[in-house]
N, C-alpha and C positions, 0 to 999 in steps of 0.2 A: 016072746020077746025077741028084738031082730037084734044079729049082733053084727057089728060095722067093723069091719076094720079100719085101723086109725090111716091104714095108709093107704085105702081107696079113696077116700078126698083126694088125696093129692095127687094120684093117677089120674084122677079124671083129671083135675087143670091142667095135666103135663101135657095129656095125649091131643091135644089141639096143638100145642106148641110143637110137639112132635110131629103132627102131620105138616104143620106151617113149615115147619125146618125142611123136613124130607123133599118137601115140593120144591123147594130152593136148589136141595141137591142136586135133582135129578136135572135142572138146567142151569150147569155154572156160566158163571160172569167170566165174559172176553175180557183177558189182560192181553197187555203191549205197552206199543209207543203209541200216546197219542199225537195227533196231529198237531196239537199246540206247541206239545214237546217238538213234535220233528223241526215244525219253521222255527223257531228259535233256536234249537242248536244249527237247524242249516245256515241262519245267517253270522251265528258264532264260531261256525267252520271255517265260512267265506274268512271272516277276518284272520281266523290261525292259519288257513292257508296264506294271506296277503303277508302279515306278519312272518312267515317263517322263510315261504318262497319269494320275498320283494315282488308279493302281483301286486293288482291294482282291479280285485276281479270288486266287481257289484255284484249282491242277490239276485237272483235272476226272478220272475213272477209267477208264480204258479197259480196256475187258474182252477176258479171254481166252479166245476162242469155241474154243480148242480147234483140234488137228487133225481132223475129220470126214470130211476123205478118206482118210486113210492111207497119202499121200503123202510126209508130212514138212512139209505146207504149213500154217505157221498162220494163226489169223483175230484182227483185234485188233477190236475195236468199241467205239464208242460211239454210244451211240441215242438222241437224244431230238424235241423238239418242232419246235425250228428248230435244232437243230445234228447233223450224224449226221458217222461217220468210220470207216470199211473201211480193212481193212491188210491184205493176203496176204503173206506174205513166202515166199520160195525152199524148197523141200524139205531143207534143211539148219535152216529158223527162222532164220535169218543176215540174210539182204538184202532189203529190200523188193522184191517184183515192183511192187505197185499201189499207190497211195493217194487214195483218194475222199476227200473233203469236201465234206458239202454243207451249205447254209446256207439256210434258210429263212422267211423274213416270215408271222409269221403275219396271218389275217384280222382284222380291228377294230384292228389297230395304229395308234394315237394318238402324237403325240408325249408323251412324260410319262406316258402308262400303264404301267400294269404289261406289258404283251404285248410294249411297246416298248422298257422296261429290261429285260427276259430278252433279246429280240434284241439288244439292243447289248453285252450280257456274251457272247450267241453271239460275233457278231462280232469281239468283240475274241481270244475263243479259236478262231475262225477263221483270224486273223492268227497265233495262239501255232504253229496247228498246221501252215499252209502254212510258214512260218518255221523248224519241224522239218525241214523236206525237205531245206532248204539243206546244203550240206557245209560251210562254214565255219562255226570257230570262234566266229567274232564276233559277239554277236545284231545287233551295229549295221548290219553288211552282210546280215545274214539277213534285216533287216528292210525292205532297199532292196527285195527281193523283193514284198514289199506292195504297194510305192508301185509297182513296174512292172506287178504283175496289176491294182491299182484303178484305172490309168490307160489299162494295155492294155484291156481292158473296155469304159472309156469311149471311147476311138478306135474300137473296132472294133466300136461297135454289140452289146454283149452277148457277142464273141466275142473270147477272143485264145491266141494257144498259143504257146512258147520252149520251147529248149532248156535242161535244168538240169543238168548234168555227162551221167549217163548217162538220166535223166529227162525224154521229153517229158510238159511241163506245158498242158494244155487247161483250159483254163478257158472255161465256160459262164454268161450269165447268161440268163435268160427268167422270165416273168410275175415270180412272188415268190421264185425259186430262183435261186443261183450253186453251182455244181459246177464245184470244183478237182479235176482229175484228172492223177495220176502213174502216168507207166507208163515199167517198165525197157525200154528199149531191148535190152538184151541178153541178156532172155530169152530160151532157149533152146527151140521148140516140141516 
């Protein structure tokens, strides 16, 4: 006579569920901002800055360079004189891996010239766009984030870097360049 334990049936139906689970473990899911999130709060920054600063700034266009590796990774760009900004997101397009911002002074900048009103409109979509990264709702707490890179900065001699949920933020200043850089923490290599 064979004798079953009652609770080996149900080991066996576990242990397929167990292996389905494990396999999941061992490659977790990329969290962040997505890219949906970031253009929508960037164009909801734009307006907190117009409203707070009387600007009169417009979203600027960020281009879609396209998948080029054929990974599933996209490229977001915008390119100009003194404002540039890289976006990679995850091989799904979903989550941000990275995000560059750089800002750039140009040479002959005068107070009140013309070279000097283009960087200060950079600038202020500088702020629109570090301000994207944040995960809250709020632009008002999105926008403490400013005030702690322009001050982190200045304490730290051109250099300062924080934690932003799954994002660490580096921030570089040197000669006539500041370079905000986002990178997911939980990219997967």
């Amino acid at each position: 006579m064979r004798v079953v334990n009652r609770y080996s049936g149900m080991m066996l139906l576990l242990l397929p569920l167990a292996l389905f689970a494990s396999a999941f473990a061992e490659t977790p899911a990329i969290s962040g901002q997505s890219y949906l999130t970031f253009s929508r709060y960037y164009q909801a920054n734009v307006d907190f800055i117009n409203k707070n600063d009387n600007r009169h700034l417009l979203p600027l266009v960020i281009a879609n360079r396209g998948n080029a590796s054929g990974d599933g990774r996209f490229t977001y760009e915008l390119i100009g004189d003194t404002l540039a900004l890289s976006i990679l997101t995850d091989p799904s397009d979903t989550v941000i891996e990275r995000c560059t911002i750089t800002l750039t002074a140009p040479s002959g900048m005068e107070y009140g010239n013309a070279l000097y009103n283009d960087f200060a409109i950079s600038g202020y979509h500088s702020y629109a766009l570090l301000m994207a990264m944040h995960a809250d709702p709020d632009p008002v707490r999105r926008y403490q984030l400013v005030t702690e890179v322009v001050e982190g900065l200045a304490l730290g001699g051109g250099e300062y870097s924080q934690q932003l949920g799954v994002y660490t933020l580096t921030c570089t200043r040197g000669g006539n360049t500041a370079v905000l850089d986002f990178l997911n923490n939980r990219i997967v290599p």
